[in-house]
Backbone bond lengths (Angstrom), bond angles and torsions (degrees), N, CA, C in turn:
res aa  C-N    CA-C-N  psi(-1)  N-CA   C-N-CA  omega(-1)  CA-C   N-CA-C  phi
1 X - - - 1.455 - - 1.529 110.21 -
2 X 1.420 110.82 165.75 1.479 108.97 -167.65 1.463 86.50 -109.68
3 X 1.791 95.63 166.70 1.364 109.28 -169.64 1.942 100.15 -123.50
4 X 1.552 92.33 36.14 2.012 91.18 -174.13 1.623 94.91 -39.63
5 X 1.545 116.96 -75.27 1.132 114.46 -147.45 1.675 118.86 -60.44
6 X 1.499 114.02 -17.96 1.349 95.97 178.13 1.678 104.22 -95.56
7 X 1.119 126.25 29.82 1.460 130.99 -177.40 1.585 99.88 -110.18
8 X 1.539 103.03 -53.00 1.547 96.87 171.76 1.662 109.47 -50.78
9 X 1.600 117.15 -79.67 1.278 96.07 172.73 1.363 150.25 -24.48
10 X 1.508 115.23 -37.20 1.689 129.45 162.43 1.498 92.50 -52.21
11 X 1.205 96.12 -67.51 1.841 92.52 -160.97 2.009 108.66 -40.80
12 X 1.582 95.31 -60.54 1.341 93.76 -161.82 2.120 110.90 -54.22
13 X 1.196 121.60 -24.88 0.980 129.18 -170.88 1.560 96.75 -90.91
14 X 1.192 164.59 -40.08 1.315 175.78 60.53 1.654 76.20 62.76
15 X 1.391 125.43 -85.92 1.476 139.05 -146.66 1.586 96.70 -53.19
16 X 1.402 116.52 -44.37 1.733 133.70 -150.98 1.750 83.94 -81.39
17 X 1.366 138.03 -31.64 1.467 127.69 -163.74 1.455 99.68 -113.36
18 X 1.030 122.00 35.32 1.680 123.03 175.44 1.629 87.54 -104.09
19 X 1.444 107.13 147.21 1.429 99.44 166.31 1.059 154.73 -82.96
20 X 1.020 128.41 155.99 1.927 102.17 -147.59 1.809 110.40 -84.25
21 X 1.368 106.01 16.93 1.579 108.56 167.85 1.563 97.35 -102.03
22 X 1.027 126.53 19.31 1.775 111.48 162.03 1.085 93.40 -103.92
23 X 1.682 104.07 145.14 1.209 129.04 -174.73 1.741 96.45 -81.89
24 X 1.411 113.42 163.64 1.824 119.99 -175.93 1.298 112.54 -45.04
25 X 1.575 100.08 -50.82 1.676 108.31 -168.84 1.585 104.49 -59.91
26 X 1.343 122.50 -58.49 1.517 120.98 169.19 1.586 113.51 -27.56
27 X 1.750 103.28 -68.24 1.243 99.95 179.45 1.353 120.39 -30.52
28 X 1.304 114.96 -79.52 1.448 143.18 168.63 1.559 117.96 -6.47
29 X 1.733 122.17 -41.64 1.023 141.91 -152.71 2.057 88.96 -108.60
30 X 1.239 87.23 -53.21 1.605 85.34 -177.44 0.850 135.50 -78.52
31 X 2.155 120.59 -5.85 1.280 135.27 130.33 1.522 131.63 -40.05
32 X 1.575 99.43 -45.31 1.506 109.78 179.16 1.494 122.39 -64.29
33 X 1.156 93.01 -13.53 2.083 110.13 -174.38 1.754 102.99 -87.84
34 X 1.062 86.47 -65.68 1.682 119.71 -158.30 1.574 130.57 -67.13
35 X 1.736 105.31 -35.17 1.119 121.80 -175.33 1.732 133.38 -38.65
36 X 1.494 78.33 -36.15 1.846 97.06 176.24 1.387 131.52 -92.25
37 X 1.757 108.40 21.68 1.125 134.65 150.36 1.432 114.60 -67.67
38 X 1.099 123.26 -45.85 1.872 135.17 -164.41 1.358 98.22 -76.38
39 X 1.317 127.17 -10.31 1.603 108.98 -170.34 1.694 125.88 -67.90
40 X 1.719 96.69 -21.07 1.774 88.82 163.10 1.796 111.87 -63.94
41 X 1.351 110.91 -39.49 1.306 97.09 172.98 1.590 138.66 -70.96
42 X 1.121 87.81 -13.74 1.444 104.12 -178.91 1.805 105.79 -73.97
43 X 1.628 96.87 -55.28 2.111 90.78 162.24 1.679 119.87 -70.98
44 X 1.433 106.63 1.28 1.434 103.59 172.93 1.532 106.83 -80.72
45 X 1.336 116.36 -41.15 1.686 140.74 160.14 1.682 98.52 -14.23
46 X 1.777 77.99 -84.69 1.701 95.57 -162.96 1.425 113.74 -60.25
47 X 0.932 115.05 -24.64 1.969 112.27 -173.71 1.612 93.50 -82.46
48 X 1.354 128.27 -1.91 1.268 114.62 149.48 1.088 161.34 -145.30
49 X 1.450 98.83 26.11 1.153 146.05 102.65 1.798 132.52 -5.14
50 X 1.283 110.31 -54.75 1.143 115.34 -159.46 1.800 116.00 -77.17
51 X 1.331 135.42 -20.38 1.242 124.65 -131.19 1.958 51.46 -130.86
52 X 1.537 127.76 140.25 0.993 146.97 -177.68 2.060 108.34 -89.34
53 X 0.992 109.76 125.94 1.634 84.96 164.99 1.621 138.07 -102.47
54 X 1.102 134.51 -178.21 1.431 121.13 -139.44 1.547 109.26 -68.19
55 X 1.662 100.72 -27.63 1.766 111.32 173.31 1.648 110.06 -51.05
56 X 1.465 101.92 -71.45 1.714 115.75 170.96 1.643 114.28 -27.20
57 X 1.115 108.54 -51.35 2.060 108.89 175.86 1.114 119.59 -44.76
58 X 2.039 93.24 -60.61 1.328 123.51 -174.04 1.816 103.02 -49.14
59 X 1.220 115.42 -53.07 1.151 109.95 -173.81 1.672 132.88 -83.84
60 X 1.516 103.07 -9.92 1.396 110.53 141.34 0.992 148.71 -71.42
61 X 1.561 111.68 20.62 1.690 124.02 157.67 1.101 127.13 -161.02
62 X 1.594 109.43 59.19 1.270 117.48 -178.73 1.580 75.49 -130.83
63 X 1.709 81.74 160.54 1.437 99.18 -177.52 1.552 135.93 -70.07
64 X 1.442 121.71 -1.03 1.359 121.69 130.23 1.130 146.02 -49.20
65 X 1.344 101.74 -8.32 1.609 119.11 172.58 1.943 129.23 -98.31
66 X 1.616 82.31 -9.06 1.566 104.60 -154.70 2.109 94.33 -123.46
67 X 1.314 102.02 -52.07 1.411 124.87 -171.86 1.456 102.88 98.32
68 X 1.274 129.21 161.86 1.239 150.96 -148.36 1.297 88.60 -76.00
69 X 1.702 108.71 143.50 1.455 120.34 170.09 1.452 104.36 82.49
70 X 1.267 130.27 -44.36 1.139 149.68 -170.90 1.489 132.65 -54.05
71 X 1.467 107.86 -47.78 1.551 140.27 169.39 1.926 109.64 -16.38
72 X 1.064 82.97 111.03 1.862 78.41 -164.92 2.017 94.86 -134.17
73 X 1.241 110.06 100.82 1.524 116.96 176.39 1.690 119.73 -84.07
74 X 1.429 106.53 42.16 1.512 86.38 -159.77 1.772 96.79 -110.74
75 X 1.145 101.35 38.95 1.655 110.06 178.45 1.131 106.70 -155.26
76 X 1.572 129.44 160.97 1.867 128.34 -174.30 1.804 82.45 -102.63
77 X 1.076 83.29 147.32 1.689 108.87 176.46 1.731 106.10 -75.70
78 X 1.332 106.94 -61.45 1.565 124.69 170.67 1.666 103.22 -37.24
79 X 1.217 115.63 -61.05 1.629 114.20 -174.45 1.497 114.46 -58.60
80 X 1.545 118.53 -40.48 1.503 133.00 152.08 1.471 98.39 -25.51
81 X 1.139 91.79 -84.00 1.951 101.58 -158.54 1.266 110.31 -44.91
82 X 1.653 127.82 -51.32 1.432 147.95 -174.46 1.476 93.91 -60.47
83 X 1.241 138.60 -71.55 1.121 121.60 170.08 2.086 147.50 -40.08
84 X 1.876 74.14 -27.50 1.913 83.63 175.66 1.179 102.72 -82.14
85 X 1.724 131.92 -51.60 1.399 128.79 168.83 1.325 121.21 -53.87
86 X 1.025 109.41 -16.66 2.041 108.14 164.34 1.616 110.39 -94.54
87 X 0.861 138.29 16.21 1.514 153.88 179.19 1.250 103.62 -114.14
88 X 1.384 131.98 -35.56 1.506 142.65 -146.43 1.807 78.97 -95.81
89 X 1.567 112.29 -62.59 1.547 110.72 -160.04 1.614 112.10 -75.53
90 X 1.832 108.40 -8.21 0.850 126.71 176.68 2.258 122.14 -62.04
91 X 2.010 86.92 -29.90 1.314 90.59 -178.84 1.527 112.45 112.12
92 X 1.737 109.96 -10.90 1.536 136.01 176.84 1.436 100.98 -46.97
């Protein structure tokens, strides 16, 4: 399995601790090296990350989530999420 999403994350956090007197291209170059240093943080991320909180549920089934008329509760939102973040550390 591929590990896109915890690579993007390395990257983006790798990119966010470069200092902000390197110019992009630096960045850019010193992302491409470096990135796969951040990956303890990146499962530090996801392990907390994972367990959804009561807002996050709440807002996985209201009808902004679904579109009007639409609203369909016949699944936990939380188990959704717990499952995509265990897919993510999974390598998904």
């Amino acid at each position: 399995m591929s590990n896109l999403m915890k690579e993007r994350m390395a990257r983006a956090i790798c990119w966010a601790n470069c200092p902000r007197t390197m110019s992009d291209e630096d960045k850019t170059c010193h992302t491409e090296s470096a990135w796969d240093m951040w990956l303890p943080e990146v499962d530090a991320a996801l392990d907390a990350l994972r367990e959804p909180t009561e807002g996050m549920e709440d807002a996985g089934v209201t009808e902004k989530a679904f579109g009007p008329g639409d609203l369909d509760i016949t699944f936990y939102p939380g188990e959704v999420w717990i499952a995509m973040i265990d897919a993510i550390k999974e390598g998904a």
